[in-house]
C-alpha positions as CSV (number, residue, x, y, z in Angstrom):
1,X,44.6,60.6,21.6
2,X,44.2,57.6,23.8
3,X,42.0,54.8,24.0
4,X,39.7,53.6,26.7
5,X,37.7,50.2,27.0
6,X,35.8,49.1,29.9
7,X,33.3,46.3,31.2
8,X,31.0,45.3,33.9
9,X,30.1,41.8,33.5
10,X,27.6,39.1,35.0
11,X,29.6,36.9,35.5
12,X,33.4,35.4,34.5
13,X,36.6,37.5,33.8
14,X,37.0,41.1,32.9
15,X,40.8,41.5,32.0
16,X,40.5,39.0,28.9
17,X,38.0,41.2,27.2
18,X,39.3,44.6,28.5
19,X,42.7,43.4,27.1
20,X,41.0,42.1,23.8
21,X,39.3,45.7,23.7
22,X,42.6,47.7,23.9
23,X,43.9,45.8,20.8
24,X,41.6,47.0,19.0
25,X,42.1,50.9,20.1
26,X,45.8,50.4,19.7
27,X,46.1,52.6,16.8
28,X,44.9,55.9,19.3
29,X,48.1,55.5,21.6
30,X,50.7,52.9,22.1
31,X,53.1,54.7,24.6
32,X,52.0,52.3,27.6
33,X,48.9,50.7,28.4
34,X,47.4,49.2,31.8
35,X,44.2,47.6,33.4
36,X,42.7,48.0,36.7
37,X,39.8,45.3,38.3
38,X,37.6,45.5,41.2
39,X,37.1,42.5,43.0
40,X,36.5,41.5,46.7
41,X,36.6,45.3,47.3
42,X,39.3,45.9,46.5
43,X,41.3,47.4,43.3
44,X,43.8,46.0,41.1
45,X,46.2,47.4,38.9
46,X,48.5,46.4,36.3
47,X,50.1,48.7,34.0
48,X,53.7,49.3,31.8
49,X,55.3,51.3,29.3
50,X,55.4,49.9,25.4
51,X,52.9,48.2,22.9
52,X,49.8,46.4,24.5
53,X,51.7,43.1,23.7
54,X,54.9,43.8,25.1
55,X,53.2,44.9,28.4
56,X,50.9,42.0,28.7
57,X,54.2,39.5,28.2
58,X,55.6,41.3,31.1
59,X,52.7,41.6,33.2
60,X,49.8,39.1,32.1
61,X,47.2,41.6,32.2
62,X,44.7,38.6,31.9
63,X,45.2,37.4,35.9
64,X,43.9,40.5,36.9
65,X,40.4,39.2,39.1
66,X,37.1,40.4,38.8
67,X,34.2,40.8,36.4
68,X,34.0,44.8,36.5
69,X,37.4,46.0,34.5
70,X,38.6,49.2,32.7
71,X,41.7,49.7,30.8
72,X,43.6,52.2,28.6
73,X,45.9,52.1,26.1
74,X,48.2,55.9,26.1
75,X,49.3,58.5,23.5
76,X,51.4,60.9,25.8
77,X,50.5,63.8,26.3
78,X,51.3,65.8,30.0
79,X,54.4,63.1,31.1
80,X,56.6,61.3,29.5
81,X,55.3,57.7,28.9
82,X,56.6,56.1,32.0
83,X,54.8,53.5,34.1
84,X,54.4,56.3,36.5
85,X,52.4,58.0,34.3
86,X,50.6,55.1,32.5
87,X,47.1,55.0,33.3
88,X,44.8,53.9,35.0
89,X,45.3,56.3,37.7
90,X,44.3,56.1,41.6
91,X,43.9,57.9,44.7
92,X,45.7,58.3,47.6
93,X,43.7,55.3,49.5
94,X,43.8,53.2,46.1
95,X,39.8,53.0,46.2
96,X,39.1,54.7,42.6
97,X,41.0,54.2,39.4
98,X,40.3,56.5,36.4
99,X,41.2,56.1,32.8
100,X,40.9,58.9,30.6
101,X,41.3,60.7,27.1
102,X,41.5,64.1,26.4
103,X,43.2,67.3,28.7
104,X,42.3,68.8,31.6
105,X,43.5,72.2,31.0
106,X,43.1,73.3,34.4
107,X,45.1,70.6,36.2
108,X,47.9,72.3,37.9
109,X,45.9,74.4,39.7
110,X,43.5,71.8,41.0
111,X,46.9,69.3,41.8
112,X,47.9,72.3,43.9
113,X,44.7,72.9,45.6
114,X,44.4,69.1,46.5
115,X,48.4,69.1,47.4
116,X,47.7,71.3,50.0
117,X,44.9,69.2,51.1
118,X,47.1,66.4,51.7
119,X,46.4,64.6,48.5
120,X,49.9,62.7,47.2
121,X,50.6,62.4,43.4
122,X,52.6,59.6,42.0
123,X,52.4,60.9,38.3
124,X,53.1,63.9,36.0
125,X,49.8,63.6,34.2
126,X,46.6,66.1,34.1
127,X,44.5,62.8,34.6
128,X,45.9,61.5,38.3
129,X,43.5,65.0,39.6
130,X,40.4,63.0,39.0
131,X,40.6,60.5,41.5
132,X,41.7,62.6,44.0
133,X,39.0,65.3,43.0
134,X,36.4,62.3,43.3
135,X,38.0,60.9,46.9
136,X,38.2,64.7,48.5
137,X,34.3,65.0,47.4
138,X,33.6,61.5,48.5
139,X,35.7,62.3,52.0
140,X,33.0,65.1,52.6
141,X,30.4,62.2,52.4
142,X,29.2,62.3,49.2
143,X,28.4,59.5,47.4
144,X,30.4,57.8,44.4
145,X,27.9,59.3,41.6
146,X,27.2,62.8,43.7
147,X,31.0,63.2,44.3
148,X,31.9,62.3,40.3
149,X,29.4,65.0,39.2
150,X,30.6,67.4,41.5
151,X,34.5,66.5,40.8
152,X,34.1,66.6,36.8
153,X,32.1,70.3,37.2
154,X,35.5,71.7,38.6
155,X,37.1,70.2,35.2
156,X,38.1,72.5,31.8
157,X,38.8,71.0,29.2
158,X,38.2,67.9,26.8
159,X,37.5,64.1,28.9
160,X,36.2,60.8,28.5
161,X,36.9,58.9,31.4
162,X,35.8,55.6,32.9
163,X,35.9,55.5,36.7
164,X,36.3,52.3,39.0
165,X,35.0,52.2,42.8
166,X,35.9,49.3,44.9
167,X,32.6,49.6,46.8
168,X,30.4,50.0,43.5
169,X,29.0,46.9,41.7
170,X,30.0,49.0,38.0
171,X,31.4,51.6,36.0
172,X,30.7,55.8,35.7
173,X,31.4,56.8,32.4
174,X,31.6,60.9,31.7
175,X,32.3,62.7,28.2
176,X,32.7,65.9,27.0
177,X,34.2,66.6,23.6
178,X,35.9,63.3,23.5
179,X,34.2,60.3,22.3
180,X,32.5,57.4,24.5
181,X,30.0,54.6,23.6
182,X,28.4,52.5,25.6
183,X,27.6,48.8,24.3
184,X,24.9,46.5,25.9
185,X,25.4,43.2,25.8
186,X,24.0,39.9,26.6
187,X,26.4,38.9,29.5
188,X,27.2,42.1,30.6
189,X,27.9,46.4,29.8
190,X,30.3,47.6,27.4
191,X,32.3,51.1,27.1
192,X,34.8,52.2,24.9
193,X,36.0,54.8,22.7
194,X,34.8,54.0,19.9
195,X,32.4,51.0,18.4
196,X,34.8,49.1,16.6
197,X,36.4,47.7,20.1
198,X,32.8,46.9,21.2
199,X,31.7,45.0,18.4
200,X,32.8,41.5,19.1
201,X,30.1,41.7,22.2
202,X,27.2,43.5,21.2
203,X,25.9,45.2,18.1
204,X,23.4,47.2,20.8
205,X,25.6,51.0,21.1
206,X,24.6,53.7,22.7
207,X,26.6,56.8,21.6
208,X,26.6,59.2,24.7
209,X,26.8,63.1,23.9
210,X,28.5,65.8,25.4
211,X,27.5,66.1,29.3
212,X,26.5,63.1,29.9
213,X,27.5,60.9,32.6
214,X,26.7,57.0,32.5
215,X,26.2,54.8,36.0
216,X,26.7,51.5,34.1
217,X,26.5,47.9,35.9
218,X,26.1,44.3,34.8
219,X,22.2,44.2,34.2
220,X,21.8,48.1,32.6
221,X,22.5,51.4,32.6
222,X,21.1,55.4,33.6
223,X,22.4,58.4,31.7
224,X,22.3,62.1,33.4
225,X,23.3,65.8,32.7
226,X,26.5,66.3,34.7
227,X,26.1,69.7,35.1
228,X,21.7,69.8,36.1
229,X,21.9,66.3,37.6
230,X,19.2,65.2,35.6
231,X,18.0,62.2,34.3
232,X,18.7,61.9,30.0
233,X,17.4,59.6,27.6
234,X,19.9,58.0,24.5
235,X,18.8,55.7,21.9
């Protein structure tokens, strides 16, 4: 069990509130934690082994720039909890960072498909395959959303992730059998794993459902059916 928080913001800082977010997941993992920010176009990561606290004392999570911010705090499951395998996780060009909870049962075989593609891992962890799914898609032309869809179709197993583009102005959220909510606020969009972390910012939750993926920026959001492409409707 991990726990994932995320925002993409009008206007000001993202790392305060992502950081403010993981203390209040803390109690779904607490192996390592870590933050990644897009800004300028480009990404920036921050991320250690320990209690959200001790990290941030280390690090200072809270100078990472940018109003569009995700961030995870870890339960290990494939790796030991090293900063290695701390999450978020990015791909070989460090254009996409992913943070995720659940397991993708089927990750050694897509790790060696993409190894022999050239792809280079830094981690032991099921997640790291995403982003490099997503940036071998993307390399084919594709764009963010059609290469997330067609990256998270080749997926088995249980995932909420939260996905981070330095060329898009937002987030793309994706679940299946591992929660994610979605909170729209007055200065900006909300994600997390579960409404508690949200709360402080918005009372205004959307709780997404198996299959759907969310293309969240500042000013709103769209919902689809990974697998059909379609547009869905939450309340």
């Amino acid at each position: 069990m991990c726990g994932i928080f995320g925002c993409a913001l009008r206007s000001g800082l993202a790392a305060p509130k992502v950081l403010s977010g993981l203390r209040r997941l803390e109690y779904r993992g607490y192996d390592s934690c870590g933050e990644a920010t897009v800004h300028n176009g480009q990404l920036f990561i921050k991320k250690g082994v320990g209690e959200i606290d001790k990290v941030h004392m280390e690090l200072c999570l809270d100078d990472l720039p940018g109003s569009i911010g995700i961030g995870h705090t870890r339960w290990a499951t494939h790796g030991a909890p090293t900063k290695e395998n701390a999450h978020p996780h990015a791909d070989c060009r460090n254009q996409i960072a992913v943070v995720h909870n659940g397991i993708i049962e089927n990750f050694l075989e897509l790790r060696r498909e993409l190894e022999e593609r050239g792809h280079v891992f830094r981690s032991n962890t099921d997640t790291e395959v995403i982003p490099h799914l997503i940036e071998e898609f993307m390399s084919k032309g594709l764009s963010l959303l059609e290469a997330t869809m067609m990256a998270v179709r080749r997926l088995r197993g249980s995932f909420a992730l939260v996905i981070a583009h330095v060329g898009f102005d937002g987030l793309i959220c994706v679940k299946k059998e591992s929660p994610l909510v979605i909170g729209v606020g007055g200065d900006g969009m909300y994600v997390a794993s579960d409404i508690p972390a949200i709360l402080p910012y918005t009372r205004r939750i959307i709780q997404l459902e198996d299959g759907d993926l969310a293309v969240v920026r500042p000013d709103g959001y769209e919902i689809y059916d990974f697998k059909s492409g379609r547009p869905v409707r939450r309340r």
